[in-house]
N, C-alpha and C positions, 0 to 999 in steps of 0.2 A: 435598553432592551437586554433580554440574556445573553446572546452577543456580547454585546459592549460590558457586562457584568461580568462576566465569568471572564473574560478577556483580562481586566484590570486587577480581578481577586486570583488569578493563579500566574501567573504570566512576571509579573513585577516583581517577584521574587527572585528570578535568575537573570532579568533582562537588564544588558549592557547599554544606559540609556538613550544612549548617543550612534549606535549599531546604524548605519545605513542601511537603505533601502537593499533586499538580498539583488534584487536585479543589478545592483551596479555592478555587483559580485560577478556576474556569471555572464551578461552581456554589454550592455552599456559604458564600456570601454574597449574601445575597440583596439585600443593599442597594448593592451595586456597581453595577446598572442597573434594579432593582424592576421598573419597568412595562413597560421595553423588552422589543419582543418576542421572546425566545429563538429558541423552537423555531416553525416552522412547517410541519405533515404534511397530509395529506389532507384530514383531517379534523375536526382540531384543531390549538390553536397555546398555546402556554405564554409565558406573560412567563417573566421571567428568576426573578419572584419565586414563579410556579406552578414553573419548573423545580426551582428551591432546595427547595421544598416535596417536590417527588414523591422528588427523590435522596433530601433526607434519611428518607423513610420506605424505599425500597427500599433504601437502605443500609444502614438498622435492622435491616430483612428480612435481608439478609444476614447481618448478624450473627447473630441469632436462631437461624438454618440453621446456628451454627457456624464459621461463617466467619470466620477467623483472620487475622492480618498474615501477610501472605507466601503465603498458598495463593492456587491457581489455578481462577477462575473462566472455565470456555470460554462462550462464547455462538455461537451462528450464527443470525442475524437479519437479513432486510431490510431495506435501508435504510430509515427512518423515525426517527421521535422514540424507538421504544422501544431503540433502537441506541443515542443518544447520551447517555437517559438510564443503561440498565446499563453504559455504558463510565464512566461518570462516578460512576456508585454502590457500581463495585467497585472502582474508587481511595479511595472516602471510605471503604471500609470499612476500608482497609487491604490487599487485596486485588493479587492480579495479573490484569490484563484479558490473554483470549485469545479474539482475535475468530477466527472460521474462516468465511470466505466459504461462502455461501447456494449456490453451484456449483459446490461440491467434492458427488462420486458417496459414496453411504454407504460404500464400501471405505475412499475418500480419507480420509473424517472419521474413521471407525472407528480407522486407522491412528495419526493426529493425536492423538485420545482417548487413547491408548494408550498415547505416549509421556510428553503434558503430564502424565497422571495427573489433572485437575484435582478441585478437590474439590466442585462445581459444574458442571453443564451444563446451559447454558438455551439452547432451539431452538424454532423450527418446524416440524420434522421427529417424529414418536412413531416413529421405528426403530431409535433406537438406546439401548434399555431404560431404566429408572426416571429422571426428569431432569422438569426444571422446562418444561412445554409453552407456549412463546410462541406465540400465534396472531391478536394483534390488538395496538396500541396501548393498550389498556390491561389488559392481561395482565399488566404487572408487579402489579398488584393480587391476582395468586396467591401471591406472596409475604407472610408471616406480617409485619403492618403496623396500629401503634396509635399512638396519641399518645402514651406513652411510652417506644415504642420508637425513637424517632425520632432518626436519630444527625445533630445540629445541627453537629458537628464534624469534621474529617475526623480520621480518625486518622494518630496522627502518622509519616510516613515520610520520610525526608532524603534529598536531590538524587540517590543513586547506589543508592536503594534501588529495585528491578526495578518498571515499573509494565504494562509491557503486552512481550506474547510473539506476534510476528509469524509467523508460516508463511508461507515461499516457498520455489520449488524453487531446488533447487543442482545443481552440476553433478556429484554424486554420487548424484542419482536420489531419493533422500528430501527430503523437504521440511526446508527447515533452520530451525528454533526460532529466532528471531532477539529478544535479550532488548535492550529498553530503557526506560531508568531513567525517574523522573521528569523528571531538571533533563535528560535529552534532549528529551525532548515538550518540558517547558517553552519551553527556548532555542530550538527551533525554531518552535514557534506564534508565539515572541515575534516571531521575525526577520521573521516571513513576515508578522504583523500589525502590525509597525510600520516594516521597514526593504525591505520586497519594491514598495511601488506610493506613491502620494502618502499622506499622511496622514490626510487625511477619506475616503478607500477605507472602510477600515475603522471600525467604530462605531455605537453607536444610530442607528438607521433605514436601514444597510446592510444588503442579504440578500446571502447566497450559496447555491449549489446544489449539497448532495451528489446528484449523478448518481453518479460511480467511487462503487463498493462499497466502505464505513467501514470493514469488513476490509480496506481498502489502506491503508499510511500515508500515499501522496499525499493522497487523501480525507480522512484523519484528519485530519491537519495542515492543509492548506489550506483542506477549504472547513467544517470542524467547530471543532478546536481553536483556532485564529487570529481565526475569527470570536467562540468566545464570551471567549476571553482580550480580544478586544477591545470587546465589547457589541452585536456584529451578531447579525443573525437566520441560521439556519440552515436550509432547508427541501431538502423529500428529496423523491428519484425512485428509486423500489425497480429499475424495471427502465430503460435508455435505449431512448429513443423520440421522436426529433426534433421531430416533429408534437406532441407531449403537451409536451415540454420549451420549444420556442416558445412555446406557449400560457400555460406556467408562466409564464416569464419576464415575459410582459406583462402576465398576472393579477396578480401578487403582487411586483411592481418588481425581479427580482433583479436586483444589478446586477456582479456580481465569479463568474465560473465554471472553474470548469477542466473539461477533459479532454482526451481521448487523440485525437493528428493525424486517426486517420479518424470518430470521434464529430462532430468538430468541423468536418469537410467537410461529413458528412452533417446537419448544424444547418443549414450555409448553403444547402445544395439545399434543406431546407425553407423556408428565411428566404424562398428565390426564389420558392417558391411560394405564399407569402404575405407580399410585403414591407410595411415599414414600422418607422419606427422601435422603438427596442428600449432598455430602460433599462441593458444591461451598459454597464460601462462601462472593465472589463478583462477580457482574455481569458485564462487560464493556461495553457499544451500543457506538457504532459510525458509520459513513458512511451516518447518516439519522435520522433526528430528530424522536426520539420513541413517540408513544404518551402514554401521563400520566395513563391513562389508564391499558397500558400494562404493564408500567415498575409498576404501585400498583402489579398488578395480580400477576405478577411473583414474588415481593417480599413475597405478603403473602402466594400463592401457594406452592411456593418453599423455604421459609425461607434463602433468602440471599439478597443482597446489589444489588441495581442497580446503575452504576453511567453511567453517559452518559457525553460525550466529545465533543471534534471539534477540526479539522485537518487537514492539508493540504500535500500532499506530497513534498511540498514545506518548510514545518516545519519541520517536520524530524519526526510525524506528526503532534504531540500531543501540542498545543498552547491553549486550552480553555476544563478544564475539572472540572468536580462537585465532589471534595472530599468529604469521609462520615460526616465531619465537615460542610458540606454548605449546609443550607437550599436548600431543590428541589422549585423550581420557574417554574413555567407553563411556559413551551416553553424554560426554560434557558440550554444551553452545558455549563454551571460553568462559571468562574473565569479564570483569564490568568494564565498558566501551563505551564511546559516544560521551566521552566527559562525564559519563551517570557515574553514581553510588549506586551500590547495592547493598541489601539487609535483607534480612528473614523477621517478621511478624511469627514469633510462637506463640506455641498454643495459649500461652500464660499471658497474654496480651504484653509479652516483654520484646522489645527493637533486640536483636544481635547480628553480627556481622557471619556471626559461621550456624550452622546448623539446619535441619529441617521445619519448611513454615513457608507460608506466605510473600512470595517475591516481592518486596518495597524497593522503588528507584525515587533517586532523587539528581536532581541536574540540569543545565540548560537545554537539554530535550525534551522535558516532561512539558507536555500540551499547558494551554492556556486555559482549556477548560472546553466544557459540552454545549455544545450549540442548543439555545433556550433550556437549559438548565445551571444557572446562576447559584445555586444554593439547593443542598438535597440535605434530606435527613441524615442524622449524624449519622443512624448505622448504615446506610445507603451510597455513603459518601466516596466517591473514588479516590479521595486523600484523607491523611494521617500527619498534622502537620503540616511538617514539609516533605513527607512524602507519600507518590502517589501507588498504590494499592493494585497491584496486576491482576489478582483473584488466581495467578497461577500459582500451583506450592510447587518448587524447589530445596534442591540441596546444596547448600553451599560449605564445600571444605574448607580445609586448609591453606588450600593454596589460591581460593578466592574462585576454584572453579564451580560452573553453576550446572547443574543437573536438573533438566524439568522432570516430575515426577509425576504431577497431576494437575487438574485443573478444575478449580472451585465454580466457574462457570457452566453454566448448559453450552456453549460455542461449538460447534462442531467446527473441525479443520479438515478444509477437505482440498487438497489440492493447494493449500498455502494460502485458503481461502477462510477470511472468519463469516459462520453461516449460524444465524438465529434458527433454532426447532422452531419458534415461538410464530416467526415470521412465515415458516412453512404450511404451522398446523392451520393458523391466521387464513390462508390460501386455498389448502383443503377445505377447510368450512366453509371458502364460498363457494365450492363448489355443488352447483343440484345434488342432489342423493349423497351425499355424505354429512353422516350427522354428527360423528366427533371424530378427533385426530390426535394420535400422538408420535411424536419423531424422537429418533432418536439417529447418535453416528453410530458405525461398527468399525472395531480394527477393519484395514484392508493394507496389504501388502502394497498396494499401486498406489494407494491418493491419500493415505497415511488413517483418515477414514472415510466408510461411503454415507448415503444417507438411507434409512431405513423408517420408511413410515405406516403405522398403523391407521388401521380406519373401519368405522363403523360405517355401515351404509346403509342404505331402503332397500335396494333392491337386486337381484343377481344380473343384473346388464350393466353397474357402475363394477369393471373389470379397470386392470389393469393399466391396458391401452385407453381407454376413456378417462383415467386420470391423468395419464401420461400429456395427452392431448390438452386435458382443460390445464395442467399446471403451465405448458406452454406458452400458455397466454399471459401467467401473472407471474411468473418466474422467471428470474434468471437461466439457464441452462446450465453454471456450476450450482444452483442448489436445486435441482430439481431429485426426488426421490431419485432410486435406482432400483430400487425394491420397495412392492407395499404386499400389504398384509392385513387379509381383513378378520379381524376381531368381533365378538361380541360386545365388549365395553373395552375402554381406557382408563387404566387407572387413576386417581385421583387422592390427593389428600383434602384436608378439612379446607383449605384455600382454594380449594380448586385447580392448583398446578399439580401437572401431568408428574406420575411418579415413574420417573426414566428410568431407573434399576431397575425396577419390576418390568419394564418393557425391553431391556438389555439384556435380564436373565431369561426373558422368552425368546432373542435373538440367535 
């Protein structure tokens, strides 16, 4: 399959052949930190040695169901503990994790479903036919679980064997299957837990906070994998909400968080209205360059560390990030991370290490490759070699720091969100009385940018509110317009694709 094609042609090139299963890494050893507290949810909290215990019985569960090496379990869950115990149970099993965020529309998921095929799906959701019903933390207990079922070992899979299948949009309007290995997760949890902030960051009696949704791999990586690769606590926020997350924070000592430039405003307007100290004691932005500005404020408001990154879910994510050793530079996401290289693609089709062009990574984070796309046209191609191709242009100096400048992509970033126009306009058209569409982002101060979509229509009662409503139904709620705009025609070139500057300069 493309799968297993693409899996074997990009993957073998960095993969440590011998790399165990990542589950052994983070759970299935229970005597790596026994008593330290793992997991920390709502309403319970797991040592490391309750966590070891629960995977290996859902892992057994798995199996039991059938579950094979190499098949695809999807899940769509909440953040909480039951997230990071099935991400971890269906690596022990042998398994491929396919997280699907909890705000994709049942069209969205349906679609997703459809293509993973997975053998497996466990949700919150009962609409979308016969499947495993999550509906509490401890729900994995529906799963068929005995004391000799209990799989103590992970099964065995080596460094470039597929371990989890991301979904983001692309700039071709479907969401793109984005496969990566084991020794990807690995090397990247590694980098971010022992080479991203000081050394006692991370470790027994550290917490961090998944807020971003475990269906991202910022999330994954940073505030889940990193932590239990290194024996910190983990604790979860299903939805963000300033006010609640403050509160966390000083409840339960987190001290290490990340998230997206406008979360991370809206933290400090809370902080203002209830200050006092706070136990973070780093801050991590990514999804959206922050401005300087803010990350001053928050360091001296709040007395902690800001670092800011850049990533791709393509990296596994973390390839370009600002350790507290690297001078802050106006505009810079750091230095190359995450074990990657970095290069600029100039204009002259010439590789250099310093100048302006094309961001090229190469490293044991770079994906294994695209789900059912095994081979694309050479100009089509997301790699160069041995390296792979970002479509974002940067600057990179002297001193190795990296500058994003632009982006060769249609992607809109909206909220540290990557969002297809393509998959929007797609939407628009099906809906009655609208007979073409074009999107496009706009700067915005709050989400770094919004959505803005044009539309031809039939007739003066497709308003507004009547889009707002039908997009509901097939969209997400982070990519849904925020502003439309109805036009006479949508620009076009001789292809047929929407010419977005000409819809920009009418913004």
């Amino acid at each position: 399959s493309g799968f297993r094609l693409a899996e074997r042609r990009r993957s073998t090139r960095f993969a440590r052949p011998h790399v165990s299963n990542l589950a052994g890494h983070l759970a299935l050893n229970p005597n790596r930190f026994a008593d330290e507290v793992a997991l920390i949810g709502e309403l319970e909290t797991y040592t490391y040695r309750d966590f070891s215990e629960v995977v290996a019985r859902v892992a057994g569960g798995l199996r039991s169901l059938g579950i094979d090496e190499g098949d695809r379990v999807a899940y769509q869950v909440s953040n909480g503990p039951v997230v990071t115990i099935l991400f971890t149970a269906i690596l022990a099993a042998g398994a491929v994790a396919v997280p699907l965020s909890p705000l994709l529309s049942k069209t969205e998921t349906e679609r997703i479903i459809a293509r993973v095929e997975p053998r497996k799906f466990l949700g919150e959701r009962s609409e979308f036919g016969p499947h495993i019903q999550i509906t509490d933390p401890e729900a994995v207990s529906l799963l068929p679980q005995d004391e000799q079922g209990k799989l103590t070992t992970p099964v065995g899979r080596c460094g470039c064997d597929p371990a989890v299948v991301f979904f983001t949009s692309g700039t071709t309007g479907e969401p793109k299957g984005i496969i990566l290995s084991h020794e990807n997760l690995r090397s990247n949890a590694e980098w971010v837990a022992t080479r991203s902030v000081a050394p006692d960051t991370w470790g027994p009696g550290m917490v961090t906070a998944a807020v971003l949704p475990l269906s991202h791999s910022f999330a994954m990586t940073c505030m889940q994998n990193a932590a239990l690769f290194s024996g910190a606590a983990v604790s979860y926020q299903a939805r963000f909400d300033a006010k609640k997350l403050l509160h966390r924070i000083r409840k339960i000592g987190i001290t290490t968080l990340a998230l997206v430039p406008t979360a991370a405003k809206t933290l400090l307007e809370a902080w203002r209205n209830a200050p006092g100290p706070v136990p973070l004691t780093y801050f991590l932005v990514g999804g959206a360059p922050i401005p300087s500005d803010l990350a001053e404020d928050l360091e001296g408001s709040m007395d902690l560390v800001v670092l800011e990154g850049y990533g791709l879910t393509e990296t596994s994510p973390v390839c370009a990030f600002r350790t507290p050793e690297t001078p802050r530079k106006s505009g810079s996401v750091g230095r190359a991370a995450g074990f990657a290289r970095l290069a600029i693609l100039l204009d002259n089709d010439l590789i250099s290490e310093m100048g302006e062009g094309e961001l090229l990574v190469s490293g044991p984070g770079v994906m294994s490759g695209y789900l059912d796309q095994p081979e694309q046209d050479s100009e089509d191609s997301a790699f160069m070699e041995e390296w792979f191709r970002t479509g974002d242009i940067v600057r990179i100096d002297k001193d190795g720091d990296v500058v994003v400048v632009d982006r060769k992509k249609d992607l809109i970033i909206r909220n540290g969100y990557n969002i297809s126009p393509v998959e929007i306009e797609r939407a628009l058209m099906d809906i009655p009385g609208v007979i073409d569409a074009g999107v496009v982002g706009v700067p915005d101060t709050e989400v770094g940018e919004e959505i803005v979509a044009y539309v031809v229509v039939s007739g003066e009662d497709i308003d507004k509110d009547y889009l707002t409503i039908s997009c509901a139904t097939t969209l997400a709620l982070y990519k849904r317009p925020r502003a439309f705009k109805v036009v006479t025609s949508i620009p076009r070139g001789t292809k047929g694709q929407v010419l977005r500057d000409r819809l920009l300069a009418e913004s």
